[in-house]
C-alpha positions as CSV (number, residue, x, y, z in Angstrom):
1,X,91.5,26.1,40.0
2,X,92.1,28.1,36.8
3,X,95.1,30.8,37.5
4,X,94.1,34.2,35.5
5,X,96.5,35.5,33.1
6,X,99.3,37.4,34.1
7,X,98.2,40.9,32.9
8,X,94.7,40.7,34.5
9,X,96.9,39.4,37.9
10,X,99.5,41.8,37.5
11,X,96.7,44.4,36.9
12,X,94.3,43.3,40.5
13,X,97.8,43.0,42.2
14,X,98.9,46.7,41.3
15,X,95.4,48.1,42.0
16,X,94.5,46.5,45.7
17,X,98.3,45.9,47.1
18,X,97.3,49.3,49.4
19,X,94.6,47.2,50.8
20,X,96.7,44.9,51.9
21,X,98.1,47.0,53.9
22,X,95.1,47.7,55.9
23,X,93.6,44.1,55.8
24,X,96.4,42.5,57.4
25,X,98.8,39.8,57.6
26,X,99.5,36.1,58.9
27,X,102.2,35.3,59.8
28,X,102.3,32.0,62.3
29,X,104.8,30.0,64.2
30,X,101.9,26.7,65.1
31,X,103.8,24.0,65.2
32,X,106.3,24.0,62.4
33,X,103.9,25.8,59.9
34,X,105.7,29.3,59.6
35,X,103.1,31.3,57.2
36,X,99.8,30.8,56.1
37,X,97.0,32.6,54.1
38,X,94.0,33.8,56.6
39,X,91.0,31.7,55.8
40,X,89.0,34.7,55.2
41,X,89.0,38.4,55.4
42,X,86.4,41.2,55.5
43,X,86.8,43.9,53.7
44,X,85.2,46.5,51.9
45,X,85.6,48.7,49.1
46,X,84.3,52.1,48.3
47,X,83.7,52.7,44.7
48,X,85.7,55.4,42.8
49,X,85.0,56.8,39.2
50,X,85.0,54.4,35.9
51,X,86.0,55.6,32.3
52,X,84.2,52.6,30.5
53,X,80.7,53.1,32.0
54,X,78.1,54.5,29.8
55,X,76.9,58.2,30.0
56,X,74.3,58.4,32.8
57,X,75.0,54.7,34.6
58,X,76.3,54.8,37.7
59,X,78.5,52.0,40.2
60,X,76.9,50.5,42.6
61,X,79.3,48.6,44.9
62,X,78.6,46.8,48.7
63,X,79.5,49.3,50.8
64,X,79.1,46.8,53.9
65,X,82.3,44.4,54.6
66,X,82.4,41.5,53.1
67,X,83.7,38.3,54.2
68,X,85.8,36.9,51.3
69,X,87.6,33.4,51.2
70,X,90.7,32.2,50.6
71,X,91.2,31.5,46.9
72,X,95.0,31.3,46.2
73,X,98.4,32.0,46.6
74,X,101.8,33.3,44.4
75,X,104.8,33.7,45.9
76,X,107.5,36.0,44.8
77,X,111.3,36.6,45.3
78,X,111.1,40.2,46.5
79,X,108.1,42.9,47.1
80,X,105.1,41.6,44.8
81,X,105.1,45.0,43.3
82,X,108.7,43.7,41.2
83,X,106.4,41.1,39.7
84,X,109.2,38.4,40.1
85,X,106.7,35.6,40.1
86,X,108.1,32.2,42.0
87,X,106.9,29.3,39.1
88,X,105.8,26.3,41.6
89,X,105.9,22.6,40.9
90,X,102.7,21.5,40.0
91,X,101.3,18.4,40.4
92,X,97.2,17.2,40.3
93,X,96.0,15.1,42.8
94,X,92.7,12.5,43.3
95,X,91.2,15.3,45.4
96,X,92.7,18.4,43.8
97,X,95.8,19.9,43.0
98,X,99.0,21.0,44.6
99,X,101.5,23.2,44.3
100,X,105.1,23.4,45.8
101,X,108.2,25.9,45.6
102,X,111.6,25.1,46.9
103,X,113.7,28.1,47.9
104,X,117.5,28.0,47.0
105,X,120.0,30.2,47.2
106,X,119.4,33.3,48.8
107,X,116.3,36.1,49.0
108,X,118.2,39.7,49.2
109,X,115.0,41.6,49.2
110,X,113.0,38.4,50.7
111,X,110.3,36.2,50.1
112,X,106.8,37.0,49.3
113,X,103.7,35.5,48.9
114,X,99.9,37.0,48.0
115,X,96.7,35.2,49.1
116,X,94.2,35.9,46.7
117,X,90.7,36.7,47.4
118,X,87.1,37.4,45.1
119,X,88.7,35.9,41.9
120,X,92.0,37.7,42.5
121,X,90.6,41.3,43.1
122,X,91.7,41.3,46.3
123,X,94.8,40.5,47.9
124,X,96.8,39.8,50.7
125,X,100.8,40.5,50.4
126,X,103.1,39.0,53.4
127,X,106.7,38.9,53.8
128,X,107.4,35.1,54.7
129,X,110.5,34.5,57.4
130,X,114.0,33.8,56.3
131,X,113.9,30.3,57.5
132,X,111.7,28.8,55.5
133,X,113.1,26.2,52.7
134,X,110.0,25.3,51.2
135,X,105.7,25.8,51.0
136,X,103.1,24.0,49.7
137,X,99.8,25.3,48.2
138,X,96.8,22.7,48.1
139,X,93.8,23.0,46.7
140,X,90.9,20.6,47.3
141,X,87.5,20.0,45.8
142,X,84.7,22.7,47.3
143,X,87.4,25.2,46.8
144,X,88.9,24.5,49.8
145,X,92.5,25.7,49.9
146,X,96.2,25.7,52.5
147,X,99.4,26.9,52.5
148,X,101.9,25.6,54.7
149,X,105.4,26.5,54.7
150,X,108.0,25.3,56.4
């Protein structure tokens, strides 16, 4: 799966982190998975004004929730907001490709990660627990994607 470039990331992340607030969080001690993304979320969006439409056109947006799927994940040392982006190991697979970070050293401000959702316009930010040492992102064929962390 194709990441987007940084700017348009930074740029979805900056404009729907208050929606993560009010579409929630997982957070999970089954087994010895500690975090993962939620497979799906509903949520929906009320439209506000655009500069860059022409003069007379109006936004239409789904007012109705939408169930959006999992797309993605970045994790971060500290609040997503201080953009520092973890860089995973990557590594392609016969069924996909995965992704893996190792945490050394210590977190002051924690760990982070955001499960992205519609193409990265919407996501979900979570603080991960202190224990965890390492997580692993996969993502299969059918878009089918897992984070475990441990």
């Amino acid at each position: 799966m194709p990441k987007p470039s940084r700017s348009s990331s930074d740029t979805a992340l900056k404009r729907f982190l208050p929606w993560a607030a009010l579409l929630g969080l997982a957070v999970s001690a089954q087994g010895a998975d500690l975090a993962h993304c939620p497979d799906s979320i509903r949520a929906s969006v009320a439209p506000t004004g655009h500069t860059a439409l022409p003069s007379g056109a109006r936004l239409i947006a789904a007012t109705e929730p939408q169930t959006l799927k999992v797309q993605g994940v970045s994790l971060y040392a500290g609040p997503p907001e201080n953009l520092a982006v973890l860089v995973p190991e990557y590594r392609r697979t016969k069924t996909g490709n995965t992704e893996r970070w190792r945490f050394e050293g210590t977190f002051p401000d924690g760990k982070y990660g955001v499960c992205s959702y519609a193409d990265g316009l919407v996501g979900v930010a979570l603080r991960l627990p202190d224990e965890i040492t390492f997580c692993v992102a996969e993502y299969r064929e059918k878009k089918r994607f897992k984070l475990s962390c441990q």
